[in-house]
LODREN-940022 format. One record per atom (N, C-alpha, C): residue in three letters; x, y, z. Coordinates in steps of 0.2 Angstrom, whole numbers, plus 5000, padded with zeros to 4 digits. Example, Ala and Ser with C-alpha at 12.3 -4.5 7.8 and 13.67 -1.06 7.14 Angstrom:
BEGIN
Ala506649725039Ala506249785039Ala506649845039Ser506449895035Ser506849955036Ser506450005039
This chain:
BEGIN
Unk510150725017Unk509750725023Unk509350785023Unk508750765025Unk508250825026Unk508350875030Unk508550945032Unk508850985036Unk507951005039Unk507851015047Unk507551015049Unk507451095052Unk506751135050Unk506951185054Unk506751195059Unk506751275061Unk506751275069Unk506051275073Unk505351275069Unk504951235072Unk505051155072Unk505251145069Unk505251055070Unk505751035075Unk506251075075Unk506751045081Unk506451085088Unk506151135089Unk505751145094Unk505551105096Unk504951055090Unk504451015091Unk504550935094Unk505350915094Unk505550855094Unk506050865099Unk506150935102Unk506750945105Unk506950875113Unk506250885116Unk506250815120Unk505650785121Unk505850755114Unk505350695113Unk505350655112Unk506150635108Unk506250595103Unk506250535111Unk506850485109Unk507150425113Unk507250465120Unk506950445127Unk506950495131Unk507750485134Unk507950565135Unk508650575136Unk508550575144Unk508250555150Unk508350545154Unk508550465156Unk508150425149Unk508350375148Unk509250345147Unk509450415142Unk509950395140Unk510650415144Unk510350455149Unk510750485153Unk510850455159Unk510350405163Unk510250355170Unk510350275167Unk510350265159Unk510150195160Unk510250185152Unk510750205152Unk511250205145Unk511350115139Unk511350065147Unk511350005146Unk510949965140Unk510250005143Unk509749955139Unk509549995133Unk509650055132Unk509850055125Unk510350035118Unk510950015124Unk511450015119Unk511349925120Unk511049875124Unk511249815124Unk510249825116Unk510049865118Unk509349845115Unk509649865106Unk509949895104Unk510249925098Unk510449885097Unk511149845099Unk511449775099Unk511049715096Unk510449685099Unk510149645096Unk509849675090Unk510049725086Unk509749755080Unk510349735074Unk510749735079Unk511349745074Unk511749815074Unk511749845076Unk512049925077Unk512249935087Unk512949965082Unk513449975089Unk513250035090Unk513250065096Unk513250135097Unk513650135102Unk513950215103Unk514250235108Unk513950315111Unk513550285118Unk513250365121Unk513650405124Unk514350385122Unk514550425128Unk514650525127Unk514950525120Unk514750585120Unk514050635119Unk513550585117Unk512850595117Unk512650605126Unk512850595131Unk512750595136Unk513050645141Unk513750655139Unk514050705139Unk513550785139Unk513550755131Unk512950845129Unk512550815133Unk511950775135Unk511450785137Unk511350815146Unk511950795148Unk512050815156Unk512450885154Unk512650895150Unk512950995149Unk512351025148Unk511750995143Unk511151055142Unk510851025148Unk510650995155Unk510351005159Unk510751055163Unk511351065165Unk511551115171Unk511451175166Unk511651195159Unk511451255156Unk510851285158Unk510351235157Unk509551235160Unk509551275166Unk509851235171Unk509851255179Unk510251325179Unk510751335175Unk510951395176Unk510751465174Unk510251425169Unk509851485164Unk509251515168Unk509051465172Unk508551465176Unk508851515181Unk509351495185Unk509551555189Unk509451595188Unk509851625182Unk510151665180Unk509251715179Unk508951675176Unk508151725174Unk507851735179Unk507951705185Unk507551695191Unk508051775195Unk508551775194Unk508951835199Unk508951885194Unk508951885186Unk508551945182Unk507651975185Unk507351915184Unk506851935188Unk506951975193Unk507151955201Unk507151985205Unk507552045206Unk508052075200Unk508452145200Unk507752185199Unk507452155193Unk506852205188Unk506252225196Unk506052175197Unk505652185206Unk505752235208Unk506752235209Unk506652295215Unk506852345212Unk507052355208Unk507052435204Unk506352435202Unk505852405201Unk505052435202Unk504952455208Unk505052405214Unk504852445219Unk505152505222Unk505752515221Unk505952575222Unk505852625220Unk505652625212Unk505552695208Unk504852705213Unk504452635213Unk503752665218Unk503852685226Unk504152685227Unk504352705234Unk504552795234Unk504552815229Unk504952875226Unk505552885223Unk505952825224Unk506852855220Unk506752855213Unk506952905212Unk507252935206Unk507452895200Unk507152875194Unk507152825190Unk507952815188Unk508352895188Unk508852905185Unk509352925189Unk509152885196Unk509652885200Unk510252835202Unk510752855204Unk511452805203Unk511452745206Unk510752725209Unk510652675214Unk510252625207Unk509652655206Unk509252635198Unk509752605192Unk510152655192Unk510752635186Unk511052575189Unk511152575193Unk511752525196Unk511252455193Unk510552435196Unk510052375196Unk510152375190Unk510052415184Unk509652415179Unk510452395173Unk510952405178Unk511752375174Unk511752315175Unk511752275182Unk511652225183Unk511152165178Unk510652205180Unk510052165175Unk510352155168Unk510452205166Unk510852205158Unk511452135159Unk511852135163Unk512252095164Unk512052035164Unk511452015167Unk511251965168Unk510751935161Unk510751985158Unk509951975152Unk510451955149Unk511351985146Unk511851965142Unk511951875142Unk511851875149Unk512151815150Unk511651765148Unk511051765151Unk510551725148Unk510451725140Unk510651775137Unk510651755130Unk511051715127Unk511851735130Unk512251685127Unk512051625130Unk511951595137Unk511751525138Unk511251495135Unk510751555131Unk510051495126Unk510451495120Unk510751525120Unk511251515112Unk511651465112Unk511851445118Unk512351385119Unk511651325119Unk511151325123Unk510751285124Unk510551255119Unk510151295114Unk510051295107Unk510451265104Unk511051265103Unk511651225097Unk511751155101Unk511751155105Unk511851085110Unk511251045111Unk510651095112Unk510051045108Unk509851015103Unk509951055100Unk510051045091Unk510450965090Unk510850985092Unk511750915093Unk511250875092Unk510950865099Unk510750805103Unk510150775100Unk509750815098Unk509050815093Unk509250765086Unk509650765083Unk509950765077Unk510250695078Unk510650695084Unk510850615086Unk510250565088Unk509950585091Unk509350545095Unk508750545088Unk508850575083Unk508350575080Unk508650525074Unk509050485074Unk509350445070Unk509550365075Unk509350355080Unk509250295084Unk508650265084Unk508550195081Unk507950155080Unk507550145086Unk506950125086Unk506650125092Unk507050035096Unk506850025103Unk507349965105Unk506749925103Unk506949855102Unk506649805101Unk506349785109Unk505649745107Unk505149735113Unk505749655113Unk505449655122Unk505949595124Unk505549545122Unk505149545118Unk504749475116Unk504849465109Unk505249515107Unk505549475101Unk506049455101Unk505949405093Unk506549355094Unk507249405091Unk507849375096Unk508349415092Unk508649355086Unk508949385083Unk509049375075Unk509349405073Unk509949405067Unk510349465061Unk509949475057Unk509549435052Unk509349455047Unk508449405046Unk508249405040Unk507549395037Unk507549305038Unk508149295038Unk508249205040Unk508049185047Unk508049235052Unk508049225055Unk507149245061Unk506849275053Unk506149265058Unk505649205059Unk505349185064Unk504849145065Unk504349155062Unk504149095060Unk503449065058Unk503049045064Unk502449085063Unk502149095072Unk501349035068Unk500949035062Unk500549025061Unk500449025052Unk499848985051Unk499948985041Unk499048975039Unk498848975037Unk498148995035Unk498048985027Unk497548915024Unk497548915018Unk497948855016Unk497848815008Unk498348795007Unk498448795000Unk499348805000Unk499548844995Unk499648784989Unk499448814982Unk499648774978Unk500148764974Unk500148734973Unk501048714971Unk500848694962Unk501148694957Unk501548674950Unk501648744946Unk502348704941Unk502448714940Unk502148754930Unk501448734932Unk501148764927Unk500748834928Unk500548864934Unk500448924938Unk500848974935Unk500549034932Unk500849094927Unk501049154932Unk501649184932Unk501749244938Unk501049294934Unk501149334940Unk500449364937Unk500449414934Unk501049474932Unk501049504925Unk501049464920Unk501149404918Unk501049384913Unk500249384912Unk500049354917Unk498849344917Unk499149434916Unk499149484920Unk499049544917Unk498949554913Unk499649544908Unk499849574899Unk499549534896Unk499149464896Unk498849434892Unk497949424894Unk497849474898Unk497249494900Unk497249574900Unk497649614895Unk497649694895Unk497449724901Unk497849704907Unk497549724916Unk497849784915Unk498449804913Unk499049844913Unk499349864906Unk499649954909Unk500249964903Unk500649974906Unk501449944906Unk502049964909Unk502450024903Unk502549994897Unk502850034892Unk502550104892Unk501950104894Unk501650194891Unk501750224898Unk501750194904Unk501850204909Unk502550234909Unk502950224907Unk503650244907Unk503750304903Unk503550304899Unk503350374894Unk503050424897Unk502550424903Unk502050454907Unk502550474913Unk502950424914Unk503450444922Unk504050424922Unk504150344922Unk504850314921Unk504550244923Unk505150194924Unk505150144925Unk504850134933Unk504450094933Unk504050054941Unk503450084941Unk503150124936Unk502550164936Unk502250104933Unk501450114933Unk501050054931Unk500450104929Unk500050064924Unk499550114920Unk499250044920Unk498350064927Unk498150014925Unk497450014921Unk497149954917Unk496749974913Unk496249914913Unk495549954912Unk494749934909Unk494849874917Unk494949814917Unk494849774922Unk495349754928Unk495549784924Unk496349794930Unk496149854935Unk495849924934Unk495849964937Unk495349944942Unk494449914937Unk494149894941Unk494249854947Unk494649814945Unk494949784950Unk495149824957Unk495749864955Unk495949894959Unk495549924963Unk494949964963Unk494450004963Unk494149954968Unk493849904966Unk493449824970Unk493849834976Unk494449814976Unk494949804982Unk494949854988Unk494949914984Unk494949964990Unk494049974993Unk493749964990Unk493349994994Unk492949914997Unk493149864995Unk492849795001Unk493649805008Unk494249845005Unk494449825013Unk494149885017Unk494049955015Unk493750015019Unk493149995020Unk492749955017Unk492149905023Unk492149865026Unk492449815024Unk492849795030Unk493049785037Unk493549865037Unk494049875042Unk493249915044Unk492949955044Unk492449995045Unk492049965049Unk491649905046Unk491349855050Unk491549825056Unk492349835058Unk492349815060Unk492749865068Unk492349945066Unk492549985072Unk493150035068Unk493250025064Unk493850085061Unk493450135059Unk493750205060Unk493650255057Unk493850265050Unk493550285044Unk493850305040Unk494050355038Unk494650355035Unk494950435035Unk495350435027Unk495150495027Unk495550495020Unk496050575020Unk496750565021Unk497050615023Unk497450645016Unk498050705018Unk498250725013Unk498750685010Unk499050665004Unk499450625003Unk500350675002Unk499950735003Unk500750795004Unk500750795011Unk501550775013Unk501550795020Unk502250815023Unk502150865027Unk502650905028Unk503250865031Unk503850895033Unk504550845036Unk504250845044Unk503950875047Unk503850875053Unk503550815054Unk502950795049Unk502550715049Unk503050675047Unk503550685043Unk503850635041Unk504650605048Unk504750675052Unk504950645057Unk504850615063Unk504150615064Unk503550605070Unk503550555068Unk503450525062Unk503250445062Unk503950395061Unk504550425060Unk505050425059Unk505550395054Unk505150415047Unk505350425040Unk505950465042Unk505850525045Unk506650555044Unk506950565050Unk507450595049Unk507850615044Unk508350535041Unk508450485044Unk508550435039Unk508450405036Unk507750425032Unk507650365026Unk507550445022Unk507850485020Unk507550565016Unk507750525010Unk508050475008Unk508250445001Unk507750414999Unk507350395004Unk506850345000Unk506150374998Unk506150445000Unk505350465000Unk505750554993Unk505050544991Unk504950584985Unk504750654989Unk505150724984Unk505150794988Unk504950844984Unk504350874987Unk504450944983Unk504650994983Unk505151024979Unk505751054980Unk505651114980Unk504951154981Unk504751214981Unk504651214988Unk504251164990Unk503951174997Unk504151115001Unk504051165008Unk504251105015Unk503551035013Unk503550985007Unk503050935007Unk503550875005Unk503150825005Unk503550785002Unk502950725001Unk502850674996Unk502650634995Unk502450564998Unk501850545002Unk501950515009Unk501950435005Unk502450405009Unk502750355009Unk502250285011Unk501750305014Unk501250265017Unk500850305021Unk500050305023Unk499550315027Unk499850335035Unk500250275036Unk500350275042Unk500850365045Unk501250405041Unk501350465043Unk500750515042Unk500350525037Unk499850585042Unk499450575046Unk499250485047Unk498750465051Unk499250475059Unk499850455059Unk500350485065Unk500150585067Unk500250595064Unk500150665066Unk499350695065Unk499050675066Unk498250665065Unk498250715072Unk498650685076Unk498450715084Unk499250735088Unk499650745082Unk500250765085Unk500250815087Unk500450835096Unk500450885101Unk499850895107Unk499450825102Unk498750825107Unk498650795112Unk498350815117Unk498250755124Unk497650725122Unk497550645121Unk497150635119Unk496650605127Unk496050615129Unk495650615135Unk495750505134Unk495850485139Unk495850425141Unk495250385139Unk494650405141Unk494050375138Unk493950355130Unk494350405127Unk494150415120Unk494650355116Unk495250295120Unk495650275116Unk495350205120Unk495250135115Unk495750155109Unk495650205105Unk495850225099Unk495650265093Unk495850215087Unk495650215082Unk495650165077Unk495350195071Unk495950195066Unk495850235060Unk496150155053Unk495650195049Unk495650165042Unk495850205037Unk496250205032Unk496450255028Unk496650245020Unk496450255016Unk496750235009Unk497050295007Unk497750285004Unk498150325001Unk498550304995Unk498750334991Unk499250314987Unk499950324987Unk500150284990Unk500950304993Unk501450294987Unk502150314989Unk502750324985Unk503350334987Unk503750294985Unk504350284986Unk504850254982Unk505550284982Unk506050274979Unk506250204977Unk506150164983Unk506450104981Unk507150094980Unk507550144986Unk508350144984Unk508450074984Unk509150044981Unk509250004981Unk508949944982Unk508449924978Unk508149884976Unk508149864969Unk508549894965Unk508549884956Unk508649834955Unk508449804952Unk508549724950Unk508249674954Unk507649694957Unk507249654962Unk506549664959Unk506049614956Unk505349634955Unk505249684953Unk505649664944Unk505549744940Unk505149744937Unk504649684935Unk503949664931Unk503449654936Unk502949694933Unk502249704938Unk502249724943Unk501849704949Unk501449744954Unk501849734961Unk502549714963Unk502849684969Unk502949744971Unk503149804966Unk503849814968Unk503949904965Unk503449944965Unk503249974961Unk503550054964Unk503650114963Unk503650184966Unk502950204967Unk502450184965Unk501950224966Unk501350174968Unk501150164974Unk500550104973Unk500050104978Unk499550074977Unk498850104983Unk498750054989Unk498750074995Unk498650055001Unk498050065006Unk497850005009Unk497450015014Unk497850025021Unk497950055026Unk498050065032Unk497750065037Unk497750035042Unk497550015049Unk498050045054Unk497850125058Unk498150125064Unk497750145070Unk498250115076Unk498050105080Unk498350195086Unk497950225091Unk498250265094Unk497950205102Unk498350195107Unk497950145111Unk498350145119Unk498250145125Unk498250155131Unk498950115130Unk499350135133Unk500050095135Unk500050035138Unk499350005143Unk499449945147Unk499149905142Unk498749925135Unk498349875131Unk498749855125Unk499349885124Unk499649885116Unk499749805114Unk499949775120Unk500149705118Unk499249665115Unk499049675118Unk498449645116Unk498149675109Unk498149755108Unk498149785101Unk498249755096Unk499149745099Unk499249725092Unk499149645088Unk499049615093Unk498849525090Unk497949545087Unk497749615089Unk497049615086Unk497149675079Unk497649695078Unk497649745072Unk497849685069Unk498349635069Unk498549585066Unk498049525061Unk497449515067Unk497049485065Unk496349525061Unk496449585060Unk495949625057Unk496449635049Unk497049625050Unk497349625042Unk497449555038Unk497149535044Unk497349435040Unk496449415038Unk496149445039Unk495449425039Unk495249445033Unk495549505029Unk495649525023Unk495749465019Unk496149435020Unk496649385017Unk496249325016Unk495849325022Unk495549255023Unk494849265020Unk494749315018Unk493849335015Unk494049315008Unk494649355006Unk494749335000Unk495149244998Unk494949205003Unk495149155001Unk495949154996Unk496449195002Unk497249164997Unk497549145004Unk498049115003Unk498449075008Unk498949105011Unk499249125015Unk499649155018Unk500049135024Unk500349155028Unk500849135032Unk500949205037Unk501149195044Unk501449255046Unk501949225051Unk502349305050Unk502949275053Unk503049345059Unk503649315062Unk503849385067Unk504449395066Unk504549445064Unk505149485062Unk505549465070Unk506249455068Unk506649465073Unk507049525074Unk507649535080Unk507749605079Unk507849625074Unk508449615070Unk508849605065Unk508349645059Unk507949615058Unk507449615054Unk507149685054Unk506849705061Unk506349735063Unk506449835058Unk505549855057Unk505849925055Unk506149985059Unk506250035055Unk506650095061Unk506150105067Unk505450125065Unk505050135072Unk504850085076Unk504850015073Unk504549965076Unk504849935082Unk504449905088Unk504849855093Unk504449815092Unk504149785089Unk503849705086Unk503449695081Unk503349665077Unk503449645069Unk503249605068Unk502649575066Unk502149555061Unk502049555055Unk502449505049Unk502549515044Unk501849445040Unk501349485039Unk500949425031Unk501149415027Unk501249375025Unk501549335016Unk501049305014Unk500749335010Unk500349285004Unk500649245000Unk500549184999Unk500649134994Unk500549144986Unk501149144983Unk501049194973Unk501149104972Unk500749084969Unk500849004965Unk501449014959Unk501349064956Unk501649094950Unk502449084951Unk502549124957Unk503149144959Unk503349084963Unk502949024965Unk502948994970Unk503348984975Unk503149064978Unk503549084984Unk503049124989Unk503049124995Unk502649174998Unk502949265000Unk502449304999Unk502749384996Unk502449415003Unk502949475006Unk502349515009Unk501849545007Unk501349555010Unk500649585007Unk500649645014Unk500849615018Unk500849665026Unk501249665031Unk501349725034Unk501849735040Unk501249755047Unk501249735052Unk500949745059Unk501449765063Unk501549815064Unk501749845071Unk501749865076Unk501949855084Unk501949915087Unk502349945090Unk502449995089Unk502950065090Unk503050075096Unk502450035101Unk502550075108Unk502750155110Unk503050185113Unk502750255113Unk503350305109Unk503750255105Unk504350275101Unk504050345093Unk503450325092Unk503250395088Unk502650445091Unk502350415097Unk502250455102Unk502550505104Unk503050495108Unk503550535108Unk503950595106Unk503950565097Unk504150605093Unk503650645090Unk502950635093Unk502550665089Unk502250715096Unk502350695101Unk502050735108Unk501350745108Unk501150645110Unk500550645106Unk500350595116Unk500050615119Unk499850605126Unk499150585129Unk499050555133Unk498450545135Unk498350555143Unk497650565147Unk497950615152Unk497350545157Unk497750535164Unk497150505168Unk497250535175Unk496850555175Unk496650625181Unk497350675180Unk497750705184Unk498050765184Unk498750725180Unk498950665178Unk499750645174Unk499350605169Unk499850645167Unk499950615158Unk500350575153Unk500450535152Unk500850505149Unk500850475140Unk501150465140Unk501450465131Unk500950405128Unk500550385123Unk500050335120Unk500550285117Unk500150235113Unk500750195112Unk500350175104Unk500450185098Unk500450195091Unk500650115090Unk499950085085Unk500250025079Unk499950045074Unk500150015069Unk500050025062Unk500149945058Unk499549935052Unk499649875050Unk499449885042Unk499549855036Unk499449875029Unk498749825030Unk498349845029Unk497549815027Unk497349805023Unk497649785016Unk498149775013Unk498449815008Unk499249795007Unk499349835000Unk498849784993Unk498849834990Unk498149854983Unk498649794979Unk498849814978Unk499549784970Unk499649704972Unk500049704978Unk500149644979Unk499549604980Unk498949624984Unk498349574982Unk498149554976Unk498049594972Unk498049604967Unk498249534962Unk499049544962Unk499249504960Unk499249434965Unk498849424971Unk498649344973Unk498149334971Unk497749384969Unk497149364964Unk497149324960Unk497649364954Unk497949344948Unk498149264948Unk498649264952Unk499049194952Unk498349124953Unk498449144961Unk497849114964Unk497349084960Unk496949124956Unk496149134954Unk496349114944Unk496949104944Unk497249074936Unk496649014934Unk496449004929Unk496248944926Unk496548934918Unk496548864916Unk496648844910Unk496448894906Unk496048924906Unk495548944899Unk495749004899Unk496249044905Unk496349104903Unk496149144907Unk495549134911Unk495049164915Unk495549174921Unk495049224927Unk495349234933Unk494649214938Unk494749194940Unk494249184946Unk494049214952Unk493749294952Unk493749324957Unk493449294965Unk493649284970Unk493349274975Unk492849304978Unk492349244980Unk491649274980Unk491449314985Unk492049344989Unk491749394994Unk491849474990Unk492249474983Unk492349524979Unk491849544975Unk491449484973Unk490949484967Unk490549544966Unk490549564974Unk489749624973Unk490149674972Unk490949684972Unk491049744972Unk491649764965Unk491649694964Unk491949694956Unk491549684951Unk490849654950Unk490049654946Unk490249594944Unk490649554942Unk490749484939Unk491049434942Unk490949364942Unk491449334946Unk491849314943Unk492149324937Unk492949324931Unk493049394927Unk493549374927Unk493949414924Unk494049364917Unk493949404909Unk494049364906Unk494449384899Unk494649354895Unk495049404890Unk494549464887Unk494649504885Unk494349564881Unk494249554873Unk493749554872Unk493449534864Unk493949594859Unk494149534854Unk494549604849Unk494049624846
């Protein structure tokens, strides 16, 4: 696990899950955790949290009666007494007594904090009560389907159209990095290249900001959007430095404005972002070890949202609809579903999952996740919006508009013809130069 230093736990000290919450109304955390599938028990989390509040209050005393010793030993010495008199000494022993004391109490406060940071920074965000509850991926809803999908048993999975159209190298690619890397080539790349930039027009066209952020990012982003500290197995680290390899858009795009008050007028806020993310893919070996499903390193469109607290519900049906229009320009068939609890990600309270339709595979794959986080990486990020003199926490969605690879290969499957050819979709034509893709002349 990622050890966090003492700016970031400063930065998260009370941000994370509110501990007022967990201290008055302990309930609907632990019944909301439950429809997740994870048992908790707050009580000795609740415990610390009601010690480091009276500590607080005593600290407080204790600074407030330090203060007023120092007061009156100034105003005395101005009155005339003798800096070095027994009366002077006496204040000035006191105060020392009391300066002792408040240092051990931020020392206690500190490690107690620390506890409590550490724990709360390991509890998933509670699911929205409008999702459905569920144990696992069987158990999500089918809410709508768009397209129709083709079915036989003559449709080729799409590494194979790859390798028999030179789209890709996997073998030299392994010699470059290791296995799940991909090395794409002459019309594969172009392809690639086509994709991202018809969805960054797209989402742009349609009110997104574009943003092209850093793809190193430090654990404080990765804790704000809440990669860490429990997923540190999944993300790639640089061992020299506090960086780490971003996993998806959506962590810098999260910290974009962490610690900022954002002015009320100014939100929504709505960001577009192309990154190339990475990630370990722990335990998944043996799952989509050929071609574009499933890869360590692969390229993304991202959609986030920063949006007023009373509007999120209605965001997020319209980030959802901005990542499905993708799908439906490009003419593939897909499906959406809604994650139930069980299902749902660490930051997420409701889930929106796309499946495009692979003929190939003939199965439908995700292509995109829609979420909203409601003010669960807000929070973490101390990221606020102000209407007139109160302020309160914003509420964050995030949606894949879409992953690169996986479209990629609906392309492939999808746009298959007898002769070999691929059939690009004619909303790509201007941006891939042709409207097939076809073997390469020996």
């Amino acid at each position: 696990m990622a050890e966090l230093g003492q700016h970031q736990l400063s930065l998260v000290k009370k941000i994370v899950l509110d501990q007022r919450l967990i201290r008055e109304n302990p309930k609907l955390i632990i019944e909301g955790l439950q429809t997740r599938g994870i048992q908790v028990d707050l009580g000795d989390l609740q415990l610390d949290i009601e010690k480091l509040k009276q500590i607080e209050q005593q600290r407080n005393l204790l600074q407030a009666e330090g203060n007023e010793i120092g007061k009156e030993v100034g105003q005395k010495i101005r009155s005339g007494l003798d800096p070095s008199s027994p009366e002077i000494e006496l204040l000035r022993s006191s105060g020392n007594t009391v300066k002792k004391k408040v240092n051990e109490l931020e020392e206690l406060e500190k490690a107690i904090s620390e506890k409590i940071t550490e724990e709360i920074l390991h509890l998933p965000n509670i699911p929205d009560k409008e999702c459905p509850i569920g144990k696992n991926e069987t158990d999500n809803v089918e809410v709508r389907s768009w397209g129709e999908p083709l079915e036989s048993k003559a449709y080729k999975e799409h590494w194979e159209i790859a390798e028999e159209l030179q789209l890709l190298d996997t073998q030299r690619s392994v010699k470059i990095a290791k296995s799940r890397f991909v090395t794409l080539l002459n019309q594969g790349a172009r392809l690639e290249r086509a994709l991202i930039n018809f969805m960054l027009d797209m989402h742009s066209k349609k009110g997104y900001l574009e943003v092209l952020p850093p793809v190193l990012v430090n654990t404080a982003s990765l804790t704000a959007s809440g990669q860490l500290p429990k997923f540190s197995e999944e993300s790639f680290r640089c061992a020299e430095d506090d960086l780490w390899l971003t996993p998806t858009a959506e962590v810098p795009l999260t910290s974009l404005h962490r610690g900022e008050i954002i002015p009320s007028e100014e939100l929504p806020i709505k960001y577009v972002a192309y990154t190339p993310c990475f990630r370990r893919e722990a335990g998944s070996y043996g799952r989509d070890t050929r071609g574009l499903i499933r890869l360590h390193q692969f390229n993304k469109v991202e959609l986030f949202w920063f949006v007023h607290p009373e509007k999120s519900p209605a965001a997020h049906e319209q980030i959802t609809k901005d990542a499905e229009s993708i799908l439906q320009a490009l003419e593939l068939p897909y499906r959406v579903l809604e994650l139930c609890t069980g299902d749902l990600g660490f930051s997420a309270s409701r889930t929106y999952d796309l499946e495009v339709w692979l003929p190939g595979a003939n199965a439908y794959r995700e292509i995109s996740s829609s979420s909203i986080c409601n003010d669960f990486q807000a929070r973490r990020s101390s990221i606020r919006t102000k209407e007139g003199k109160k302020s309160r926490l914003v509420h964050t969605l995030n949606a894949s508009g879409l992953a690169i690879g996986r479209t990629m290969a609906a392309i492939l499957e999808n746009g298959q013809n007898l002769d070999g050819t691929v059939s690009i979709p004619d909303a790509l034509v201007p941006y891939f130069g042709k409207n097939k893709i076809q073997p390469e002349a020996k």
